[in-house]
SEMI-720910 format. One record per residue (C-alpha): residue in three letters; x, y, z. Coordinates in steps of 0.001 Angstrom, whole numbers, plus 500000, padded with zeros to 6 digits. Last residue first. Layout:
! residues N
ALAXYZ ...
END
This chain:
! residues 588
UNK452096547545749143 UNK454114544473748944 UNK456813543834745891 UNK455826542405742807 UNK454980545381740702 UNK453393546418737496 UNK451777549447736577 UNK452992551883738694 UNK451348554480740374 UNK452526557927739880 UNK455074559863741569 UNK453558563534742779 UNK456506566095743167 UNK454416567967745030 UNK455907571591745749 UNK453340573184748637 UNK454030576645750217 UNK453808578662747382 UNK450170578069747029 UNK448831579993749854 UNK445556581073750583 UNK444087577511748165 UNK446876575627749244 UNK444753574093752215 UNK442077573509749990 UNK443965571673747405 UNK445178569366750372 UNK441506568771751146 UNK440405567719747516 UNK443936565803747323 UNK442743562667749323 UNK439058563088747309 UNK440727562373744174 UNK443054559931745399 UNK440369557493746513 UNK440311554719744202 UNK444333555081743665 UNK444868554825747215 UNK447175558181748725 UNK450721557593750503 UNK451745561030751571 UNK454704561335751148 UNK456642564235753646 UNK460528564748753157 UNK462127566880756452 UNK464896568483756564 UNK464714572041754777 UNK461180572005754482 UNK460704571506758122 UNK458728574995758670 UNK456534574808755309 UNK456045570881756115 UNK454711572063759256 UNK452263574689758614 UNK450746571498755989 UNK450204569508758539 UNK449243572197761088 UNK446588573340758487 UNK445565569347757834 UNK445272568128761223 UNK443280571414762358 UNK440381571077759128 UNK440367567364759824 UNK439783567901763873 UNK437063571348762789 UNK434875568966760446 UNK434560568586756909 UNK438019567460756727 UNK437291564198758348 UNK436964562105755685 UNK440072564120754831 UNK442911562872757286 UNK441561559849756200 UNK442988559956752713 UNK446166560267753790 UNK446196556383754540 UNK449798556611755293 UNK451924559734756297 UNK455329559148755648 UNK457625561169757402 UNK461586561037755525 UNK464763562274756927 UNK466655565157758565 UNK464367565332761126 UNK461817562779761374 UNK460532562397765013 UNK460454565877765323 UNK457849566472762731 UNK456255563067764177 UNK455901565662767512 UNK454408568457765518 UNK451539566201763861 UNK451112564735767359 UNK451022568059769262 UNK448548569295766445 UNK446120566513766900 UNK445275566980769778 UNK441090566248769534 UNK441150564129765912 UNK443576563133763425 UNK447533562752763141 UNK446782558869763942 UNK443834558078761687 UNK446217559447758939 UNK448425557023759800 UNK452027557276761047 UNK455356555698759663 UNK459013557779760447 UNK461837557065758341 UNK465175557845759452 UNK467622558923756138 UNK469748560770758937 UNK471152564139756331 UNK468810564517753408 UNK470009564663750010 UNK473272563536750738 UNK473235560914748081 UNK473129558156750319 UNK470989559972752991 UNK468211560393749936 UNK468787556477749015 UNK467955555508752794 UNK464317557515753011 UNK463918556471749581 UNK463574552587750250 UNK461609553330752843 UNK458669555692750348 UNK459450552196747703 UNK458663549709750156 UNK455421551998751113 UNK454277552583747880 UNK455280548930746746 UNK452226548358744476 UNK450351546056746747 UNK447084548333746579 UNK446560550377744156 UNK448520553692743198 UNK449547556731744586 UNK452418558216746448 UNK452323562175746907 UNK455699563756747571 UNK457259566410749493 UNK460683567544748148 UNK460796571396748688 UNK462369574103747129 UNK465926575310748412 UNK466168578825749617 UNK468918580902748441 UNK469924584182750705 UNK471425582013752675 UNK474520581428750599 UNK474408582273746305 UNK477142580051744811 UNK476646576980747635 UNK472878577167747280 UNK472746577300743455 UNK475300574263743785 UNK472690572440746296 UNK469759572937744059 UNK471693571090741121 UNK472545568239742873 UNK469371568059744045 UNK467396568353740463 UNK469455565189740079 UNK468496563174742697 UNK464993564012742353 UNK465227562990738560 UNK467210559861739442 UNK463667559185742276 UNK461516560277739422 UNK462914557469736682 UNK463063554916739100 UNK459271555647739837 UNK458086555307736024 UNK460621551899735780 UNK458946550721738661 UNK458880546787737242 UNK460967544285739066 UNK462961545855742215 UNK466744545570741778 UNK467184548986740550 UNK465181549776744118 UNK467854548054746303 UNK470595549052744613 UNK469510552999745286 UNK469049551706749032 UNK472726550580748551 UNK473486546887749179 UNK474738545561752326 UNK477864545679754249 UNK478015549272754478 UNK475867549969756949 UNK475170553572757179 UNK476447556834759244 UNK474685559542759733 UNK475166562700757928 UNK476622565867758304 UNK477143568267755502 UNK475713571261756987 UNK479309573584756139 UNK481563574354759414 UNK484433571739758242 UNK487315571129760133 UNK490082568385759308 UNK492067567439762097 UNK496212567244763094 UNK496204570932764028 UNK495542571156767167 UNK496462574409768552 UNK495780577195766007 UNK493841575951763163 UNK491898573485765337 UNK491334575526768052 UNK489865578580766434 UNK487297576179764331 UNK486613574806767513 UNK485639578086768799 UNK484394580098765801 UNK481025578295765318 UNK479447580193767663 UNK480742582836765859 UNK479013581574762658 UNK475483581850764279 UNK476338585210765433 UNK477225586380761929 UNK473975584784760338 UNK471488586554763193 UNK473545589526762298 UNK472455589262758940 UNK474698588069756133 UNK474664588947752520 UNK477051588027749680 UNK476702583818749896 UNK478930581033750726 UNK480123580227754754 UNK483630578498755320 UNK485335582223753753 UNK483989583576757146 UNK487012582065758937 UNK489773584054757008 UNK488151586753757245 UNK487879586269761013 UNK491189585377761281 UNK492674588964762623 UNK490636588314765888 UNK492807585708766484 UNK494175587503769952 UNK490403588591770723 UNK489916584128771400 UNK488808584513775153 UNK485695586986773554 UNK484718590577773464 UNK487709590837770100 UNK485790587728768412 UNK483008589601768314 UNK483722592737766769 UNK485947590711764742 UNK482610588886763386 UNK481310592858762816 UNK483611593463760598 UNK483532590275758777 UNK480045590209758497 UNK480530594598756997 UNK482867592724754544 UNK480609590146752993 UNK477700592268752940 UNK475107593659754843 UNK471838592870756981 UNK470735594678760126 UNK468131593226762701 UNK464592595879763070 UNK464143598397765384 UNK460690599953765939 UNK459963602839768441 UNK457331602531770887 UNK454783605022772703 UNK453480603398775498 UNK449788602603776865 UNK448027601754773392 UNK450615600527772081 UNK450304597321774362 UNK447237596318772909 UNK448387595692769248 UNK451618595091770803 UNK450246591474772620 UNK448258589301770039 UNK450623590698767333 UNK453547589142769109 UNK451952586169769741 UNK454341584139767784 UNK456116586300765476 UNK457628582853763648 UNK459691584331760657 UNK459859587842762054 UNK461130586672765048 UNK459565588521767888 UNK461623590795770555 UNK459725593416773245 UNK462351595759774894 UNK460250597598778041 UNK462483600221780182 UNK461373600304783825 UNK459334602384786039 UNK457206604294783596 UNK455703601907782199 UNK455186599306785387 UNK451439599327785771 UNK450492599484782054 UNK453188597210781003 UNK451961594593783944 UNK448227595118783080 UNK449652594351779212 UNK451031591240780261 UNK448107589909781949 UNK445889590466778829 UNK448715589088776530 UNK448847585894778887 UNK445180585562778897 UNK445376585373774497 UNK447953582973774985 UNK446430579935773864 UNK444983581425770372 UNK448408581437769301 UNK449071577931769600 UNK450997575589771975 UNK453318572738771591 UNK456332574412771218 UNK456657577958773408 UNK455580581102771068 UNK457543583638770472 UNK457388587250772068 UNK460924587459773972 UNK460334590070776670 UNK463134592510777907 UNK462715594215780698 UNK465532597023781729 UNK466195599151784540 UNK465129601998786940 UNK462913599390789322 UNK464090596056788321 UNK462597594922791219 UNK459241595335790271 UNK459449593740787239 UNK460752590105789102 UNK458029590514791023 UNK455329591053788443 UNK457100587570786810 UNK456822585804790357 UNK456047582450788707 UNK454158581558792283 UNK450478582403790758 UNK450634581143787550 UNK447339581706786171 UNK448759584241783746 UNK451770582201782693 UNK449957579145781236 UNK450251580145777891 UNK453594579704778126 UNK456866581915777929 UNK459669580688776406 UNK461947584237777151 UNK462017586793779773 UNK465324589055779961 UNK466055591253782750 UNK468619593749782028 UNK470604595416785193 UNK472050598857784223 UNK470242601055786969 UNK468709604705786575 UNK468227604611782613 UNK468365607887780897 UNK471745608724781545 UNK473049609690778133 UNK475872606638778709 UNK472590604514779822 UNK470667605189777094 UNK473661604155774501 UNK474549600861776834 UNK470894599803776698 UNK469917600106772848 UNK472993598208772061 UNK471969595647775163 UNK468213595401773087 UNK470262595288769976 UNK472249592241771226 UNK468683590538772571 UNK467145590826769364 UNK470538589030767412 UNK469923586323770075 UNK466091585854769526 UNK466830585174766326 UNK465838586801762785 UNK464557589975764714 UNK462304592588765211 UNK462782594842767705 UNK460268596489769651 UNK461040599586772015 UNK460071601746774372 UNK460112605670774375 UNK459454608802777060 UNK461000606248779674 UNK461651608251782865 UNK464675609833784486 UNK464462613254786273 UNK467798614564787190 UNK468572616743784608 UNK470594616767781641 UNK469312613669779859 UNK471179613240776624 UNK469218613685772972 UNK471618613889770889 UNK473071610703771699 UNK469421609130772051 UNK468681610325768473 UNK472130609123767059 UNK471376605515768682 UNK467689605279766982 UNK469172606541763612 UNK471442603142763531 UNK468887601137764864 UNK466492602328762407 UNK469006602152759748 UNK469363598580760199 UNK473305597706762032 UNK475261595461760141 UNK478504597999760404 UNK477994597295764397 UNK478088600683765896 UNK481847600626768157 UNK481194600024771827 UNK481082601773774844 UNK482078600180777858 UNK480034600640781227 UNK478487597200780129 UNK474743596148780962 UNK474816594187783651 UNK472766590826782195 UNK470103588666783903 UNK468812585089783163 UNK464443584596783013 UNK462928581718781202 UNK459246581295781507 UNK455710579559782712 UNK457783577374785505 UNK457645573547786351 UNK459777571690789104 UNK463589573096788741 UNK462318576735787544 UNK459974576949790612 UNK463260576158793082 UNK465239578630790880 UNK462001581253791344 UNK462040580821794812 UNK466155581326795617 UNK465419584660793516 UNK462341585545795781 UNK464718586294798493 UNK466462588982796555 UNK463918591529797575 UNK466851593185800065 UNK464436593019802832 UNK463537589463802188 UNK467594588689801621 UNK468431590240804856 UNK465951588514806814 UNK467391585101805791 UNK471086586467806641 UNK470162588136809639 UNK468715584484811371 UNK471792582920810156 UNK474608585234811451 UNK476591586483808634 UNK480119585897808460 UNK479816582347809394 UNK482056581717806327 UNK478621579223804667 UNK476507582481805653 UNK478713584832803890 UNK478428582425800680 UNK475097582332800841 UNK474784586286800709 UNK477540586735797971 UNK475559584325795711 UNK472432586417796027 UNK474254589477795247 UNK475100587276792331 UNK472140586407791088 UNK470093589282791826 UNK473081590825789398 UNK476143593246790146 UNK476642596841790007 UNK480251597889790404 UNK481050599760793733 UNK484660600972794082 UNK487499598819794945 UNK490193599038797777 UNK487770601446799565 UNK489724603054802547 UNK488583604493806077 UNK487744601015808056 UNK487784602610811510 UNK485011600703812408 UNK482635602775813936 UNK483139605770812519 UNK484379604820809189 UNK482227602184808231 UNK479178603909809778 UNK480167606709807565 UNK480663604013804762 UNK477715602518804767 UNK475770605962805258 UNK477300607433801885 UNK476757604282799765 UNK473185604928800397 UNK472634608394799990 UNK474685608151796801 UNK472837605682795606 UNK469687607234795763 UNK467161606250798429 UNK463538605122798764 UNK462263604265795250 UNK465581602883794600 UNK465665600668797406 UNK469583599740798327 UNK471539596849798395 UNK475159596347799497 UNK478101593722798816 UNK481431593518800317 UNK484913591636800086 UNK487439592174802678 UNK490973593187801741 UNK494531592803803463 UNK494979589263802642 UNK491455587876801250 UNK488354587857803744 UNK484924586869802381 UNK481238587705802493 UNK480988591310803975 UNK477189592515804516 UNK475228595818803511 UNK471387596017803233 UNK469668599400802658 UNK465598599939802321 UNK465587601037805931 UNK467867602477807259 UNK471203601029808528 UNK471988599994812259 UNK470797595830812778 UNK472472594704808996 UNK475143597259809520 UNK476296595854813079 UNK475644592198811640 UNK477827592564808739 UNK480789594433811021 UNK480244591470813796 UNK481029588789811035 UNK484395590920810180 UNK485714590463813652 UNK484442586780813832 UNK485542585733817425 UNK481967585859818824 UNK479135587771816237 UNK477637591060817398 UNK478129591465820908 UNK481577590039820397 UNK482171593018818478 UNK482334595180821582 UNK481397598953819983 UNK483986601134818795 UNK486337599218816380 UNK489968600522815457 UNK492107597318817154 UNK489074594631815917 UNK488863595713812692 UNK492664596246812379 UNK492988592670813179 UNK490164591499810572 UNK491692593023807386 UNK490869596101805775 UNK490998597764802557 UNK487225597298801792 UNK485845595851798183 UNK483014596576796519 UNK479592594801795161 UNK476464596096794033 UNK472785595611794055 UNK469714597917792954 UNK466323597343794147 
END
């Protein structure tokens, strides 16, 4: 189905002077009411046509139409005839613009709130114009549903290529261009994949991709569909309506976001791939397919176009990176499409905030959505201080002694003072690498392994750091999270490990009794705990600090399961390991 709105020069006293029939018949003392149900009771099937508000000399319309039944013109041409003959309404104020499920669904509630749309007509009208199902899925969305799902119109307007546009994107839109559908048959010979460092820079190519197909009229409508958090769960989800909402974008554009949902693994969607490749099978060559993955976190991306490509030929796109002045370029690009196009001019001035020589568009959009209050500030308020670096941190009490007071103060240590300045240090000096070099610098890690006997302030000294790395700015909230080994172990164990994860951001998760995490390490719970412990610390690295708190007598056979973890990939650990000390009088 496609749906679209227009506007009628008209008002309801010329309606009733110029109409044929006796509108009364139709709906008492509503002029324009009786012209909705005339066309709802008179047009073919596979059409719908109501009016949904009156304004001055103009009277607001919408119309759907089956694709697979009519063309447009077919459609639009009966409404009007009827309009004409019957009604004597002979002008259109507005031409048709293509409009949402959303919105057409919209229109239809709010002609039943006038009264312009009798009741009974209205709820028939939206199961023959398939946009009953939308008023499901929002119900299904508010209890529990498998996926995301929002709607674009693609845009009529051409834009300019984005200067941080990948050579296969860039090659993909002169192919299409030169490549312009003459004729009246419209297929998909191609689909796409695009690769992408956010889900929002996938999504811009995939409307990129859209506008330049539709301007060499090889898409039939211009609504975009775009499916994103998917779960597992989606292929035994009977009411999700996912086929449906397929179906009905007969001539359009699907787009499906690959990653994974949080709290599930791979392995869980492997009857979600099979479903989803029965739907690209079945549905190929009646809409457009755009499949995203981030190429950080693919999720089950593999899982899915492995099988896929064997029913549609697909062309790869992946996100663009560039310089300084091609971000800049294609900031303004942005700012221009927004309510802020008159400070356009500042976006130079803007990207100055962020360090570093190359910027992907996943970077640039990120700073744009910075741009607002940056905007406002500089141009409105004035009176306040904005800064769009990551320096944020929580706020401390400053009554008391420093953390890093706290620790001098502690008898003995002098082994562990000496690696907590060194950490302190080395930070200083990661942080100025990453403010001369941007994003393209990665800062190393600063997990630790505590071990020593028993009463030798491990765990005073693991709190103790979680408040002297906010003080220095080393980590942002200083929150210290406690958990056991015994507790990150055992049958779901990976939502826990993943949920302390949470728990911690921007401080420190201290894992005690690590050591238990590999007594069971021979079997498939350790083996789980310690892969997802370790996947994690790769994917918090930025904010999180992991110590593992180890007892001297059995450090050796804590480690023996961390050393097999690292065994496939070494990069992804950087102990700073802080030895036991020899003396202390503080608890363990």
């Amino acid at each position: 189905m496609r749906y679209f709105e227009f506007i009628l020069s008209a008002t309801a006293e010329q309606i009733k002077e110029n109409a044929t029939v006796n509108l009364n018949e139709y709906a008492y003392n509503k002029p324009v009411g009786a012209v909705s149900s005339y066309l709802y009771g008179s047009l073919k099937n596979g059409v719908c046509c109501f009016m949904y508000r009156e304004e001055q000399d103009a009277v607001l319309s919408a119309f759907s139409y089956d694709e697979k039944t009519r063309t447009f013109r077919e459609a639009y041409d009966d409404i009007l005839g009827m309009l004409r003959q019957i009604f004597g309404i002979k002008r259109v104020k507005a031409e048709p613009c293509e409009v949402t499920i959303e919105q057409f669904h919209e229109d239809m509630m709010e002609a039943k709130r006038r009264e312009l749309f009798q009741y009974v007509s209205a709820g028939r009208a939206l199961e023959m114009s398939k946009a009953g199902f939308y008023d499901m899925y929002r119900r299904l969305e508010r209890e529990k549903c498998s996926y995301k799902w929002e709607e674009k119109i693609i845009s009529e307007k051409d834009k300019k290529a984005n200067p941080l546009y990948d050579k296969s994107m860039t090659d993909e839109l002169s192919n299409i261009e030169s490549h312009r559908n003459a004729s009246d048959f419209q297929g998909n010979p191609v689909h796409y994949v695009i690769s992408g460092r956010s889900t929002e820079a996938a999504v811009d190519l995939a409307e990129a991709l859209a506008r330049k197909l539709a301007k060499a009229n090889r898409l039939r409508g211009r609504r975009m569909e775009i499916i994103t958090q998917i779960q597992p769960s989606l292929y035994r989800s009977s009411d999700c309506r996912l086929e449906e909402v397929i179906e009905n974008n007969y001539g359009g554009v699907v787009v499906i976001d690959l990653s994974e949902k949080f709290g599930f693994s791979p392995v869980d969607y492997a009857m979600t791939c099979k479903y989803m490749e029965k739907l690209v099978q079945r549905y190929r060559n009646d809409c457009l397919f755009v499949f995203t993955y981030n190429i950080e976190k693919p999720g089950f991306a593999y899982q899915l176009l492995t099988q896929v490509r064997k029913y549609i030929l697909s062309v790869e796109i992946r996100e663009g990176v560039g310089g300084r002045k091609e971000a800049v370029a294609y900031l303004k690009e942005l700012i221009r499409a927004s309510d802020y196009s008159r400070y356009a001019g500042q976006a130079g001035e803007f990207m100055k905030s962020f360090a570093g020589d190359r910027f992907s568009q996943t970077d640039v959009l990120a700073a744009f959505a910075q741009f607002e209050p940056w905007c406002l500030n500089r141009n409105v308020l004035k009176a306040y201080t904005y800064d769009t670096a990551d320096t944020f941190m929580l706020d401390r009490e400053e009554n008391t002694d420093s953390a890093y007071e706290r620790l001098k103060n502690l008898i003995g240590l002098t082994a562990v003072k000496e690696q907590i300045d060194h950490i302190i240090a080395a930070d200083i000096v990661e942080k100025e690498r990453k403010k001369r070099r941007g994003s393209a610098y990665r800062l190393g890690t600063m997990h630790m392994i505590f071990a020593g006997n028993p009463g030798t302030a491990k765990t005073t000294v693991a709190r103790l750091f979680a408040g002297i790395a906010k003080e220095k700015g080393i980590l942002k909230s200083g929150v210290f999270v406690e958990c056991g080994g015994m507790d990150l172990d055992g049958l779901g164990c990976e939502i826990a490990i993943r949920e302390a994860f949470a728990g911690a951001q921007g401080g420190v998760l201290f894992i005690d009794e690590a050591y238990s995490l590999c007594d069971g390490y021979e079997n498939s719970f350790g083996d789980e705990a310690i892969s997802t412990i370790v996947q994690e610390m790769e994917n918090h690295r930025d904010n999180v600090a992991v110590i593992l708190r180890a007892i001297r007598n059995r450090c050796g056979t804590s480690l023996t399961a961390i050393r097999a973890c690292r065994r496939g990939s070494r990069s992804m650990w950087n102990l700073r390991t802080i030895p036991s000390p020899n003396s202390a009088t503080s608890p363990g």
